[in-house]
Backbone as JSON Lines, residues from 0, in Angstrom:
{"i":0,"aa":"X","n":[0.84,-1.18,0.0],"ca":[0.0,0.0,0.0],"c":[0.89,1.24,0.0]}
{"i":1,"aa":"X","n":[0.74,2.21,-1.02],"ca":[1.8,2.94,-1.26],"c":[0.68,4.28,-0.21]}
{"i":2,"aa":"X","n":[1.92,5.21,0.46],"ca":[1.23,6.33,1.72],"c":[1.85,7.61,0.75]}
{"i":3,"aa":"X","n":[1.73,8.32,1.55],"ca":[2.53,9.59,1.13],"c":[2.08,10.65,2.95]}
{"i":4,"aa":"X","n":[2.75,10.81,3.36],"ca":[3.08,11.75,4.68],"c":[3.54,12.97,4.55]}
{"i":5,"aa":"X","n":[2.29,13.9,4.98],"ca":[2.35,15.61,5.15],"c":[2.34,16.47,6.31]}
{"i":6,"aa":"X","n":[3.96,16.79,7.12],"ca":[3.5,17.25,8.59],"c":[4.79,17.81,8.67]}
{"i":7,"aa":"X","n":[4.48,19.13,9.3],"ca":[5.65,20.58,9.38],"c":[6.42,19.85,10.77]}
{"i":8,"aa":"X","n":[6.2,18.91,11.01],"ca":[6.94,18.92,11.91],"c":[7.71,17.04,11.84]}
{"i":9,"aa":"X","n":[9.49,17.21,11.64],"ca":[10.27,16.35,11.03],"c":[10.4,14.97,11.86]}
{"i":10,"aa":"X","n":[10.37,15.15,13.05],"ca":[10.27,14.15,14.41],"c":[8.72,13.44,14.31]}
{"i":11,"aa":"X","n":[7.52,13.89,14.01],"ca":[6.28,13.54,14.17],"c":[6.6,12.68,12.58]}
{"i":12,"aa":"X","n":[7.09,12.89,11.63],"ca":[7.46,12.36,10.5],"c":[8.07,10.84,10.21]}
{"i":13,"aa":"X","n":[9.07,11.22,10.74],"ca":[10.57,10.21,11.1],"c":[9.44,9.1,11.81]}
{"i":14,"aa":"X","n":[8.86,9.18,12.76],"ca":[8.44,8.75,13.64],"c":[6.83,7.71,13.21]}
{"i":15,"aa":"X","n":[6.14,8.67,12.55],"ca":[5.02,8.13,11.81],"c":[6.15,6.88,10.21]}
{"i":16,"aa":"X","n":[6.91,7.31,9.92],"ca":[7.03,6.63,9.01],"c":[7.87,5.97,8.99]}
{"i":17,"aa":"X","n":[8.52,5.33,10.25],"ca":[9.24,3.94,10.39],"c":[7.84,2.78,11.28]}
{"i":18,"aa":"X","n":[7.3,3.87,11.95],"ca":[5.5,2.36,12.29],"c":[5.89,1.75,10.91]}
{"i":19,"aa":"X","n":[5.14,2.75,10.63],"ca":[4.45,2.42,9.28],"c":[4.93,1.44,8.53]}
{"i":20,"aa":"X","n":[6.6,1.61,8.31],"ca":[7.08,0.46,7.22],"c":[7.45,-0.87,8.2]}
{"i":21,"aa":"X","n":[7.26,-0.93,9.62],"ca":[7.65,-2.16,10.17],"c":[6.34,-2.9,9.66]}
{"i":22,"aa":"X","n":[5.38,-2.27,8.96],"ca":[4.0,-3.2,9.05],"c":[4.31,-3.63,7.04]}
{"i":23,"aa":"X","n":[4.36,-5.66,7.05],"ca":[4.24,-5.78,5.58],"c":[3.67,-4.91,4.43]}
{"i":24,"aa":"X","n":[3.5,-4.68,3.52],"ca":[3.15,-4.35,2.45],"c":[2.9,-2.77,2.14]}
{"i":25,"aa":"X","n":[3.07,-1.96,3.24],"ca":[2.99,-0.41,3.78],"c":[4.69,0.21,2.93]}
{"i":26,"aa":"X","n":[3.76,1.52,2.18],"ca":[5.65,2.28,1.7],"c":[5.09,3.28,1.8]}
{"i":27,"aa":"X","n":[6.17,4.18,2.12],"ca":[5.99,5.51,2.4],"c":[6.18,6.14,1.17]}
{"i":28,"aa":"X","n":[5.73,6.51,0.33],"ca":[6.61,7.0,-1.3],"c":[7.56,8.26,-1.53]}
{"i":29,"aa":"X","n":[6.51,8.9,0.0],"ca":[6.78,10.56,0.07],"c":[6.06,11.51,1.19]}
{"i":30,"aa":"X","n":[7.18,11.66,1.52],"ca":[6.98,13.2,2.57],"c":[7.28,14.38,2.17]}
{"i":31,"aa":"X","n":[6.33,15.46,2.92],"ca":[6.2,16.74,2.7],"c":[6.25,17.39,4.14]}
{"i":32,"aa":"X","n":[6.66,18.58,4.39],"ca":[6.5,19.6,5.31],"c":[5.84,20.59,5.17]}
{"i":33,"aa":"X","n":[4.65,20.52,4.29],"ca":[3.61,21.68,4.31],"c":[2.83,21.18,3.5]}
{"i":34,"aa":"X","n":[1.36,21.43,3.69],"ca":[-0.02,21.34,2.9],"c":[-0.07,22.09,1.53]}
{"i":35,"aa":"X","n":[1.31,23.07,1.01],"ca":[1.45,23.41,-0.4],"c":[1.86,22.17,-1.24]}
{"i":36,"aa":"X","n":[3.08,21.32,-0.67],"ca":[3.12,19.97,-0.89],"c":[2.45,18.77,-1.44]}
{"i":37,"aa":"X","n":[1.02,19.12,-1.07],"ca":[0.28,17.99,-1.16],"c":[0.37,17.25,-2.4]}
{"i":38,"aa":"X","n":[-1.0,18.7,-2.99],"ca":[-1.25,17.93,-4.07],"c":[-0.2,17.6,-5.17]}
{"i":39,"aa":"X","n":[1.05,18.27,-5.26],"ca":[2.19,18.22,-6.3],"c":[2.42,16.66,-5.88]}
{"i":40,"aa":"X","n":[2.69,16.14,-4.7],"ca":[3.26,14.97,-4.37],"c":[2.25,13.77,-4.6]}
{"i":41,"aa":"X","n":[0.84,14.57,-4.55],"ca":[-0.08,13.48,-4.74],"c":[-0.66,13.18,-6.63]}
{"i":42,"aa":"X","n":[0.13,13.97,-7.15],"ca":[-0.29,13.72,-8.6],"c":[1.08,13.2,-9.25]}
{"i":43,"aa":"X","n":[1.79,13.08,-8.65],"ca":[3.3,12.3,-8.91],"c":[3.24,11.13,-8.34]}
{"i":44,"aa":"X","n":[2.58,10.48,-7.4],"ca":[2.34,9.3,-6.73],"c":[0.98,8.1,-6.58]}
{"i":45,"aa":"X","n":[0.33,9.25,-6.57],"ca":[-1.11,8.79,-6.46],"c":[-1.36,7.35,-5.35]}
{"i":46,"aa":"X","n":[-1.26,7.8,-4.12],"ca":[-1.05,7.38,-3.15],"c":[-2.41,6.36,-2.81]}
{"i":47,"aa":"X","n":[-1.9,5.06,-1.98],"ca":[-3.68,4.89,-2.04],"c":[-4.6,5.57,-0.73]}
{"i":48,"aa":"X","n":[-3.32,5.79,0.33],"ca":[-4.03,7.05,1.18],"c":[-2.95,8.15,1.6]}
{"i":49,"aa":"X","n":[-3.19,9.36,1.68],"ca":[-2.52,10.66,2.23],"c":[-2.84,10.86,3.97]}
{"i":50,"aa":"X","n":[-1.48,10.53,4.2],"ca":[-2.19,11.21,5.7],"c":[-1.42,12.31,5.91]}
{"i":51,"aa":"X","n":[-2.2,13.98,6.63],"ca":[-1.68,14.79,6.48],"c":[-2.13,15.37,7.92]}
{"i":52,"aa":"X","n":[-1.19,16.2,8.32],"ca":[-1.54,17.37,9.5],"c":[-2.52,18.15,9.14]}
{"i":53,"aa":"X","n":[-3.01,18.52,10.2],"ca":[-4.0,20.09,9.71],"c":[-3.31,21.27,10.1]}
{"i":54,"aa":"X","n":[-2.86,21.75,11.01],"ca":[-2.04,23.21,11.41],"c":[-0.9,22.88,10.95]}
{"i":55,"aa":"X","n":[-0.24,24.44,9.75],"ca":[1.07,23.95,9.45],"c":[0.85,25.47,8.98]}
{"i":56,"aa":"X","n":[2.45,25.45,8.92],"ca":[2.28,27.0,8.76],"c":[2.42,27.64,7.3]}
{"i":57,"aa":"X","n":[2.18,27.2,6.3],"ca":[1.83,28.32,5.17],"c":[0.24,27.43,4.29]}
{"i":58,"aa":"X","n":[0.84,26.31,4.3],"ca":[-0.8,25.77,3.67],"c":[-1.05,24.94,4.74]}
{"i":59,"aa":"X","n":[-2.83,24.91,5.33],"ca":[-3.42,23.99,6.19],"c":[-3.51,22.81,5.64]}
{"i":60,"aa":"X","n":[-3.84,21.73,6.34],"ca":[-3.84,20.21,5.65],"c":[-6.14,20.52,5.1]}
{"i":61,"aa":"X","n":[-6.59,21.05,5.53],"ca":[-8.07,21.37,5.21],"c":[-7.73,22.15,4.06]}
{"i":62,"aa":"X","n":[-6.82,23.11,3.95],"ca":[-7.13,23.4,2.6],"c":[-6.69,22.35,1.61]}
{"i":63,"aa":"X","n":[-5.11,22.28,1.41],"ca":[-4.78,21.2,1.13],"c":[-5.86,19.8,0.41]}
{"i":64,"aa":"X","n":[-5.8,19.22,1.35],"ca":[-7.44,18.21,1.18],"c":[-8.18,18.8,0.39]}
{"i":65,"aa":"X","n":[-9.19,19.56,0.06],"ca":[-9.83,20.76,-0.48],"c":[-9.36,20.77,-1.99]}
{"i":66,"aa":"X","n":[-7.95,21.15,-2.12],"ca":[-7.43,21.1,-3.65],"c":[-7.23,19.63,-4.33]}
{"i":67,"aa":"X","n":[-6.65,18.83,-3.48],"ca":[-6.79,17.3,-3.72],"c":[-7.69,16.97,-4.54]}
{"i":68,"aa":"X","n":[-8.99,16.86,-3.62],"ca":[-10.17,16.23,-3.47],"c":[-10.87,17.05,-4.61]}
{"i":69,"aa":"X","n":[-10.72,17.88,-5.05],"ca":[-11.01,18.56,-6.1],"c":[-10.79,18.13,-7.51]}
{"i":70,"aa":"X","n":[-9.49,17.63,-7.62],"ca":[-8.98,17.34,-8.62],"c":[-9.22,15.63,-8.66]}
{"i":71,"aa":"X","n":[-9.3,15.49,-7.49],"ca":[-9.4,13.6,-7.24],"c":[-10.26,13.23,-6.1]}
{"i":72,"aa":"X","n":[-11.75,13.23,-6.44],"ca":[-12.32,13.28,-6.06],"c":[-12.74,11.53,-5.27]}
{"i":73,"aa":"X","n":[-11.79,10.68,-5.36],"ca":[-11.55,9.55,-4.93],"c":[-10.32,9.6,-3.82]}
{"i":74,"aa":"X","n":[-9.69,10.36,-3.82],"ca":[-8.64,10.6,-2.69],"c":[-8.97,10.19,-1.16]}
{"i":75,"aa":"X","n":[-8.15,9.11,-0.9],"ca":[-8.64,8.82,0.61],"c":[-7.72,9.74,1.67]}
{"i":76,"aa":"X","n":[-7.94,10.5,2.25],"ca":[-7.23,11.53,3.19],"c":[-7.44,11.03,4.2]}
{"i":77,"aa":"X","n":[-6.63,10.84,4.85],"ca":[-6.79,10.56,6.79],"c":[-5.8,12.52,7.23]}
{"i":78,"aa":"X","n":[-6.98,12.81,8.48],"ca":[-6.02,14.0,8.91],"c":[-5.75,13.83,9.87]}
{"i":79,"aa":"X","n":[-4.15,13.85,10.18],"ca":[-4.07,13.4,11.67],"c":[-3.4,14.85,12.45]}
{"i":80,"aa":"X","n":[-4.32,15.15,13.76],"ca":[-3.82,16.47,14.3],"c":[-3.91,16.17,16.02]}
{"i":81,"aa":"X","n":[-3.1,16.53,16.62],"ca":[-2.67,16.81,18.12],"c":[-4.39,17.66,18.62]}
{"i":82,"aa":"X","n":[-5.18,18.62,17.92],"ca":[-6.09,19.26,18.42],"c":[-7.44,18.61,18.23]}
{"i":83,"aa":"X","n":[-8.12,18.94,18.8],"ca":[-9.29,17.82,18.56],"c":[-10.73,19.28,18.52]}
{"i":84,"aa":"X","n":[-10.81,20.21,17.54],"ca":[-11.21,21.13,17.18],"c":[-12.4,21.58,16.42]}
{"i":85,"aa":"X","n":[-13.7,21.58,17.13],"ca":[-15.21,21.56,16.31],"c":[-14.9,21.77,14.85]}
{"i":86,"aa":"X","n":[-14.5,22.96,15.01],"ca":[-15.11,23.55,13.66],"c":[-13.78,22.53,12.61]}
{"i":87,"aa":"X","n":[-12.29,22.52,13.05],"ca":[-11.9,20.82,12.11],"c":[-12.56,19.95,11.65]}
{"i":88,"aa":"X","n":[-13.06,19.39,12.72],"ca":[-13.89,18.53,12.58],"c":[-15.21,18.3,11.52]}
{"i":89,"aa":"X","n":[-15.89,19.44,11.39],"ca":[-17.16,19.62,10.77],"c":[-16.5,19.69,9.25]}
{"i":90,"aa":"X","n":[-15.49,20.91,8.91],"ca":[-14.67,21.15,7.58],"c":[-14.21,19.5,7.28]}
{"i":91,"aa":"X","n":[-13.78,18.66,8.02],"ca":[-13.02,17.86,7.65],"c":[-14.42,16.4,7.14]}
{"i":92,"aa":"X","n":[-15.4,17.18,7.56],"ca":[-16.56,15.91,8.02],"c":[-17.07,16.16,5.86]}
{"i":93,"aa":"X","n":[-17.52,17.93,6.05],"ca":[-17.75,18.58,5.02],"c":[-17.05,18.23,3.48]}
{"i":94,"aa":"X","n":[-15.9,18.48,3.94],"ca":[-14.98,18.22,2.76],"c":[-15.21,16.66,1.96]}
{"i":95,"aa":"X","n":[-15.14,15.76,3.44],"ca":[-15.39,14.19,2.51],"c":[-13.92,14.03,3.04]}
{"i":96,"aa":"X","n":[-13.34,14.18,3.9],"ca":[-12.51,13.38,4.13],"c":[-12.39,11.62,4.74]}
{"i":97,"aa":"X","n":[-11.54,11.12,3.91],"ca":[-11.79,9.58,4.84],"c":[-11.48,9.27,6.17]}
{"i":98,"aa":"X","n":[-10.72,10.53,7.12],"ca":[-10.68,10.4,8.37],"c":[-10.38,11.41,9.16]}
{"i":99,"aa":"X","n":[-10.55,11.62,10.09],"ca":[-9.9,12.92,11.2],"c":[-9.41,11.86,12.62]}
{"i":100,"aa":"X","n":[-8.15,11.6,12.63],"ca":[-7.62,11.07,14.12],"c":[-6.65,12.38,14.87]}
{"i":101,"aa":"X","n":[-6.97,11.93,16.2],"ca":[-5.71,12.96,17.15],"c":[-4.5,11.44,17.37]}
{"i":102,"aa":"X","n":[-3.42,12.3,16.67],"ca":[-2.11,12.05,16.52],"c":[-1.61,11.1,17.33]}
{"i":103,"aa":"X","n":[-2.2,11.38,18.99],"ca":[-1.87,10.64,20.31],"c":[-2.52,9.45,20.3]}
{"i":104,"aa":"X","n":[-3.17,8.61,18.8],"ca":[-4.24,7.66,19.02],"c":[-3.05,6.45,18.06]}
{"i":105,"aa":"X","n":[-2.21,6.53,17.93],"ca":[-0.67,5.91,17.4],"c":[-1.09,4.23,17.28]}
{"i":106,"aa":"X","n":[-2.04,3.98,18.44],"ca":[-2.28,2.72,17.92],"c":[-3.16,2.22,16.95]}
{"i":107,"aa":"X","n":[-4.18,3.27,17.08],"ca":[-5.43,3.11,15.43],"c":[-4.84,3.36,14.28]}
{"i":108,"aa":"X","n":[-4.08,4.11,14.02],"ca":[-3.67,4.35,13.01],"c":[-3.85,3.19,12.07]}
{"i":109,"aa":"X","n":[-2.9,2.3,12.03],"ca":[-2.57,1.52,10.97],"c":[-4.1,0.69,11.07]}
{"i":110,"aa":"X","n":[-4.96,0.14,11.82],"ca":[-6.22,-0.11,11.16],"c":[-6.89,1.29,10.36]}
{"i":111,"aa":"X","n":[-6.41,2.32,11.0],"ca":[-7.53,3.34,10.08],"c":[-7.27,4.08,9.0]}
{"i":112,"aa":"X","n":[-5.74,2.9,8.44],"ca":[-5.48,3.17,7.04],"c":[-5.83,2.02,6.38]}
{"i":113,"aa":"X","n":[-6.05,0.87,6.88],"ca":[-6.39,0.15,6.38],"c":[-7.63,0.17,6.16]}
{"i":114,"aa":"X","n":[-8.54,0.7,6.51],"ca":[-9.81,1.04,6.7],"c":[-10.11,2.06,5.63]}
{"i":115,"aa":"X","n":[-9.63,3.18,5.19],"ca":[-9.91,4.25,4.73],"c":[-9.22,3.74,3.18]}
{"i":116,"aa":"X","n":[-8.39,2.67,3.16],"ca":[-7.54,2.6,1.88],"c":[-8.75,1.61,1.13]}
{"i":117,"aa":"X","n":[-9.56,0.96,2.24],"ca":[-10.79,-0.25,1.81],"c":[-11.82,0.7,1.24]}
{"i":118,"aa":"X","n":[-12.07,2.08,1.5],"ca":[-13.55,2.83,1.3],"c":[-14.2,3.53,2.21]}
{"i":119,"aa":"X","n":[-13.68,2.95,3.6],"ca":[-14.42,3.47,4.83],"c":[-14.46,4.43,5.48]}
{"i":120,"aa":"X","n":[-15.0,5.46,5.88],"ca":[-14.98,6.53,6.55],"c":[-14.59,6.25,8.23]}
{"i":121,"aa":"X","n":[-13.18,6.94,8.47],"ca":[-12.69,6.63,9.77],"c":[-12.84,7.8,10.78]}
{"i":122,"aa":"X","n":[-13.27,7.9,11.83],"ca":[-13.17,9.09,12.89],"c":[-12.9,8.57,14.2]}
{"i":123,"aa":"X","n":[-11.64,9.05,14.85],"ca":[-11.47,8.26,16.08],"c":[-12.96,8.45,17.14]}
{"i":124,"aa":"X","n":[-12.56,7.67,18.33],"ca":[-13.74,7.46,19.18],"c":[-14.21,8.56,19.44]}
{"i":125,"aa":"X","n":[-13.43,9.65,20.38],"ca":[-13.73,10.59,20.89],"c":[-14.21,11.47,19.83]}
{"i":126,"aa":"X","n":[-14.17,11.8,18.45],"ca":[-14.33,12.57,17.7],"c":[-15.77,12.04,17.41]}
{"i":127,"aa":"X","n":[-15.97,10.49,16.81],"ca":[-17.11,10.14,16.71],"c":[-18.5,10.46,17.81]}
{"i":128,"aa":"X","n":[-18.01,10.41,18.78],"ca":[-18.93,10.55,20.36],"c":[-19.39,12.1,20.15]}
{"i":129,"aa":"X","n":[-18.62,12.93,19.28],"ca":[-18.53,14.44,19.55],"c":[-19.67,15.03,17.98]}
{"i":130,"aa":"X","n":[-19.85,14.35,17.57],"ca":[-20.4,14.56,16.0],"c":[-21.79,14.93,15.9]}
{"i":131,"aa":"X","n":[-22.84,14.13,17.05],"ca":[-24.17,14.71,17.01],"c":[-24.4,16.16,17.42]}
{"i":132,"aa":"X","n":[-23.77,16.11,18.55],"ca":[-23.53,17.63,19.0],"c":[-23.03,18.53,18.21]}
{"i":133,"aa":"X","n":[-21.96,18.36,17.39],"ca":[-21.66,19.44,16.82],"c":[-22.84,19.83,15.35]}
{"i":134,"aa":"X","n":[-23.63,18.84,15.02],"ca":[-24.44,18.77,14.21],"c":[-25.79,19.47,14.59]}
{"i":135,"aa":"X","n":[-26.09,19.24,15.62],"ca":[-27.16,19.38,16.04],"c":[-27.77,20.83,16.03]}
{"i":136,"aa":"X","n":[-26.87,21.63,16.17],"ca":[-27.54,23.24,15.52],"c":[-28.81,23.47,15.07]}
{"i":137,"aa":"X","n":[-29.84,24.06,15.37],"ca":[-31.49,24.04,14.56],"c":[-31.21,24.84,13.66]}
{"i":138,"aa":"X","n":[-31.84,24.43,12.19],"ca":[-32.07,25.32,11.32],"c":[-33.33,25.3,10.38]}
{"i":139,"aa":"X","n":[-33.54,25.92,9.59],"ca":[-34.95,25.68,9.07],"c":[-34.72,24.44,8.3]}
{"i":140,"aa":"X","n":[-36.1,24.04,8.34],"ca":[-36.82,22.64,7.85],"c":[-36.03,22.72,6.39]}
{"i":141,"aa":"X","n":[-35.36,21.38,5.56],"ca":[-34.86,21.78,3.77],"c":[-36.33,20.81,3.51]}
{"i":142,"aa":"X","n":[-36.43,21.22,2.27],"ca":[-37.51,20.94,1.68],"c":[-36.55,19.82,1.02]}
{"i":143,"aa":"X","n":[-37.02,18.23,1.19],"ca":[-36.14,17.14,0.42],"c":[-36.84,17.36,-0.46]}
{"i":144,"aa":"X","n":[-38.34,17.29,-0.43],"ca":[-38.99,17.44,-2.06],"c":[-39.03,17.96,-3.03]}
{"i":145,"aa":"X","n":[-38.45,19.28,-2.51],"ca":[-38.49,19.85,-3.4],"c":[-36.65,19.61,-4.73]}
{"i":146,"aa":"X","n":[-36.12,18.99,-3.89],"ca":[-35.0,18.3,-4.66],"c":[-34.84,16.97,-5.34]}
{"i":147,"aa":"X","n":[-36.4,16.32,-5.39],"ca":[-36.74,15.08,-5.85],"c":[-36.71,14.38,-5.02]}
{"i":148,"aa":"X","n":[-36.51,14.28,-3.67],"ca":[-36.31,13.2,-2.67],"c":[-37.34,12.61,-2.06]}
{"i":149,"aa":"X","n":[-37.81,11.45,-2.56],"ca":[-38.54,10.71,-2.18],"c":[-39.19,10.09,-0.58]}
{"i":150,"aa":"X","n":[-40.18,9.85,-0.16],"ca":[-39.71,9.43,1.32],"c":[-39.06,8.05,1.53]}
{"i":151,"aa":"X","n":[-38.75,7.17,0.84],"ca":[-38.04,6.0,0.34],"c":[-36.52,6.35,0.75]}
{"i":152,"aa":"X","n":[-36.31,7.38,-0.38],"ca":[-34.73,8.06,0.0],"c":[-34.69,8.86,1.0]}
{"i":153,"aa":"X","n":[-35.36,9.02,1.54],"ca":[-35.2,10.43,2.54],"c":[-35.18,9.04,3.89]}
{"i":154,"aa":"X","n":[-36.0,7.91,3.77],"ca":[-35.26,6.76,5.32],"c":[-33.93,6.35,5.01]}
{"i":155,"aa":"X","n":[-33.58,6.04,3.79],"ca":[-32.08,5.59,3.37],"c":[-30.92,7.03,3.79]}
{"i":156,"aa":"X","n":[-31.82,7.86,3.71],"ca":[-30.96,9.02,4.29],"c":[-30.82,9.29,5.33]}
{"i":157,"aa":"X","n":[-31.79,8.84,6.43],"ca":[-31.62,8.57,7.68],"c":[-30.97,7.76,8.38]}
{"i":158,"aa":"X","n":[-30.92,6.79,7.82],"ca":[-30.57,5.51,8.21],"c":[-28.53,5.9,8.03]}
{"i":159,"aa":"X","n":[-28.26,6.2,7.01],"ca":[-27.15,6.53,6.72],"c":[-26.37,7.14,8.02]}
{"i":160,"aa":"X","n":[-27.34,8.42,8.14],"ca":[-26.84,9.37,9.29],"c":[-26.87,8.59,10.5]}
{"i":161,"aa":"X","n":[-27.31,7.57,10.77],"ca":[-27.42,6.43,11.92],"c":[-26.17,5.69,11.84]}
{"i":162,"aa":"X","n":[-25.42,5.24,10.88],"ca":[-24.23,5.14,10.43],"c":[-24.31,3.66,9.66]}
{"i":163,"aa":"X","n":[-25.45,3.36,9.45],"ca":[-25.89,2.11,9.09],"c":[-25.06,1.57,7.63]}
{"i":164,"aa":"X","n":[-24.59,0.56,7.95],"ca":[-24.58,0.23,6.08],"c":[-25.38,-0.51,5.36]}
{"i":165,"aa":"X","n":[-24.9,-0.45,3.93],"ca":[-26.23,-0.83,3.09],"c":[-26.55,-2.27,2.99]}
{"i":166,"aa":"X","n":[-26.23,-3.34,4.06],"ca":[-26.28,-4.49,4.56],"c":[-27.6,-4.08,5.9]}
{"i":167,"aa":"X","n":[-27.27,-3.52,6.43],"ca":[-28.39,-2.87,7.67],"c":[-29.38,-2.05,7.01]}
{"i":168,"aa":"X","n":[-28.96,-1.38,6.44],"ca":[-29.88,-0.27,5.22],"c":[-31.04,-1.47,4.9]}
{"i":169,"aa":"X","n":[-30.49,-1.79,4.27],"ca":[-31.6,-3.28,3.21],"c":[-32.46,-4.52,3.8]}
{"i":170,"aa":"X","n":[-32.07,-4.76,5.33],"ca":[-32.29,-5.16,6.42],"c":[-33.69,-4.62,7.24]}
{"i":171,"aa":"X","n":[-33.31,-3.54,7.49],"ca":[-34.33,-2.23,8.0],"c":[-35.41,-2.02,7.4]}
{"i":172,"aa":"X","n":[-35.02,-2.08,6.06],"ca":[-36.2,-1.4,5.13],"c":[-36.39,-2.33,4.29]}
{"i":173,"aa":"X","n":[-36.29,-3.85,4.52],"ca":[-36.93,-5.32,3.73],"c":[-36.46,-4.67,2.26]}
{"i":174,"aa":"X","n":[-35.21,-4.05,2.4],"ca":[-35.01,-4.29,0.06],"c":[-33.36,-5.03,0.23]}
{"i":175,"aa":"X","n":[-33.39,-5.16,-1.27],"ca":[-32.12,-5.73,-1.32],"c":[-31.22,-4.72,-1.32]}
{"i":176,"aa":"X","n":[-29.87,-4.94,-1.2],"ca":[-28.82,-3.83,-1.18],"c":[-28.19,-3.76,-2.28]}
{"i":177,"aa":"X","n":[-28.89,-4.19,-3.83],"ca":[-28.77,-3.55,-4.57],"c":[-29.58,-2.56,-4.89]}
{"i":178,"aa":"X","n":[-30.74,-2.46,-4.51],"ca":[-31.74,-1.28,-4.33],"c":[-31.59,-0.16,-3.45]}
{"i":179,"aa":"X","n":[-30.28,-0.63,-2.17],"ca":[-30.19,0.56,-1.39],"c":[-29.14,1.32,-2.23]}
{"i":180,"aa":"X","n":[-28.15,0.55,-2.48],"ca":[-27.02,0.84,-3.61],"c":[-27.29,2.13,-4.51]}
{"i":181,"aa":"X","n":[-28.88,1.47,-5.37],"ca":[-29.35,2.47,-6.26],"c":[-29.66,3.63,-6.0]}
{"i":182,"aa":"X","n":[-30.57,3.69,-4.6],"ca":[-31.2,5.09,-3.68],"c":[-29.97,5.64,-3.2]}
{"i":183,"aa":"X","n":[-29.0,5.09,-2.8],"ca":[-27.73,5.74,-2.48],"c":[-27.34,6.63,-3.75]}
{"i":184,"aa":"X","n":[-27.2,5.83,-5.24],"ca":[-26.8,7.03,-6.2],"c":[-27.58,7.6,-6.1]}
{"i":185,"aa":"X","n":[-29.02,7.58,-6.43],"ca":[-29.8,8.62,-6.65],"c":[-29.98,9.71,-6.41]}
{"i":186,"aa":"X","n":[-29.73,9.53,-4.63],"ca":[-29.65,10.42,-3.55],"c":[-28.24,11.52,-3.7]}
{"i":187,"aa":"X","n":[-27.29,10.52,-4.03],"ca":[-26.01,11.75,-4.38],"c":[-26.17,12.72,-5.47]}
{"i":188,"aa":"X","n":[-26.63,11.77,-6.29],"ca":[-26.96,13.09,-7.48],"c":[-27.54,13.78,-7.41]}
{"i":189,"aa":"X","n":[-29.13,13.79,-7.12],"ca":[-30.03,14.82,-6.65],"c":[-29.67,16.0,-5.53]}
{"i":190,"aa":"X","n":[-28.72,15.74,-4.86],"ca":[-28.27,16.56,-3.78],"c":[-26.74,16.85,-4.14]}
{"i":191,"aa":"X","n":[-26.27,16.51,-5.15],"ca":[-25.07,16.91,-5.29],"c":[-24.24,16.47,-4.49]}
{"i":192,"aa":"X","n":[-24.16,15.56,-4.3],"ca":[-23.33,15.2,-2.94],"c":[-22.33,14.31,-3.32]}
{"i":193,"aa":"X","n":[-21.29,13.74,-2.82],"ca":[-19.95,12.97,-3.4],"c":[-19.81,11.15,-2.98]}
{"i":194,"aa":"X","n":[-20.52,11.17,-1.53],"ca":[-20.59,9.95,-0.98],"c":[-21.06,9.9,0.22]}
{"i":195,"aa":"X","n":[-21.32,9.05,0.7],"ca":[-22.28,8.82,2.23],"c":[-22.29,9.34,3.28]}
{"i":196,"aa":"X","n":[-20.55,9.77,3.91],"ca":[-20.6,10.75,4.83],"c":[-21.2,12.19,4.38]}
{"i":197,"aa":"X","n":[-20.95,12.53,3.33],"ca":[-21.48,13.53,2.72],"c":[-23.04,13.55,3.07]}
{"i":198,"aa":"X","n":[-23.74,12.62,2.76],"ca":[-25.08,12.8,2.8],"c":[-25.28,12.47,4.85]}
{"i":199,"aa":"X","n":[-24.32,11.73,5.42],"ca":[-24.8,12.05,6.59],"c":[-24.54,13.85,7.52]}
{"i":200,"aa":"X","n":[-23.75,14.02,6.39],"ca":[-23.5,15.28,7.67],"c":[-24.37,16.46,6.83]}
{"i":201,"aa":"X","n":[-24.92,15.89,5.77],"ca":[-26.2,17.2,5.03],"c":[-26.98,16.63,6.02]}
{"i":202,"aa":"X","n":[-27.47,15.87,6.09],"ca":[-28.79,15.64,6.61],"c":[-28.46,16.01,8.19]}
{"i":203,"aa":"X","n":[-27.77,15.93,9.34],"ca":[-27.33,15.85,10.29],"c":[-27.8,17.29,10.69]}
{"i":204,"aa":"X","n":[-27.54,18.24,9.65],"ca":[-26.91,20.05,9.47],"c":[-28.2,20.32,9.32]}
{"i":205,"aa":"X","n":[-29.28,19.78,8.35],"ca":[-30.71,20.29,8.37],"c":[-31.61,19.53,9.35]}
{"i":206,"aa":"X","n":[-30.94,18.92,10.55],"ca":[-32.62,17.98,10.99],"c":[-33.01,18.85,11.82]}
């Protein structure tokens, strides 16, 4: 599994990327010391995940991510940061990143690249525990209907934000999970949306 490592600081580096290669089939291809870094290193490598800092001092790893994910809209990003910071958190939830861990969590790591390199959306514990709350904000009612959203898709959209997958999805709601599969595209397109965390933290932001 080829990585690529982005963090202003050379010791947190050194350090992340000898774990890393004691574990079989793990290479580091490339390190950077700033979030200007990124994407140059990530279109020369094409990594199967980026893990990057967020505070750095001329480009953030959120913006960073941001230009990536733009251009490669399949990019699995893990952000790993020492601060454990709402509004990070929400940008990083927003963006579609495949993970937000605090740095001090050294032992998840390597499952939550393995995890994020599979498809999966990773958020350490404490961050996960912290997510309804930061969601929970009231705002006015969105009209799903008026964006084509069915009440069919609008439980698959619930269910999502429950963190369900489309094995439980299809379970819940007696269809097969090639039918949740389908309401899953449907649902992205109609809402513009990129992939599942995406649609959990829209829906999360309007309930």
């Amino acid at each position: 599994m080829k990585l690529i490592l982005i963090d202003d600081d050379c010791l947190v580096v050194s350090a992340l990327k000898m774990i890393l290669e004691t574990h079989p089939g793990f290479e580091v291809a490339a390190t950077g010391d700033d979030g200007a870094k990124a994407l140059p290193l990530y279109r020369e490598h094409h990594p199967d995940v980026l893990l990057m800092d967020i505070r750095m001092k001329k480009t953030n790893g959120l913006e960073a991510a941001e230009e990536i994910l733009k251009e490669f809209p399949d990019a699995r990003i893990l952000l790993l940061t020492t601060f454990s910071d709402d509004e990070y958190i929400i940008k990083a939830l927003k963006l579609g990143a495949a993970g937000y861990l605090l740095k001090q969590d050294y032992q998840n790591i390597i499952p939550a690249i393995r995890a994020a390199a599979s498809g999966q959306t990773v958020f350490g514990d404490e961050i996960v525990s912290r997510i309804p709350g930061l969601m929970a904000q009231k705002k006015p009612d969105f009209d799903y209907m008026a964006h084509g959203i069915s009440e069919r898709e609008l439980d698959v959209i619930r269910l999502i934000a429950e963190g369900l997958s489309n094995k439980e999805i299809a379970a819940r709601l007696y269809l097969s999970e090639g039918t949740v599969r389908n309401y899953l595209s449907m649902i992205l397109d109609k809402l513009n949306l990129r992939d599942r965390t995406q649609v959990a933290v829209f829906y999360l932001e309007r309930k």
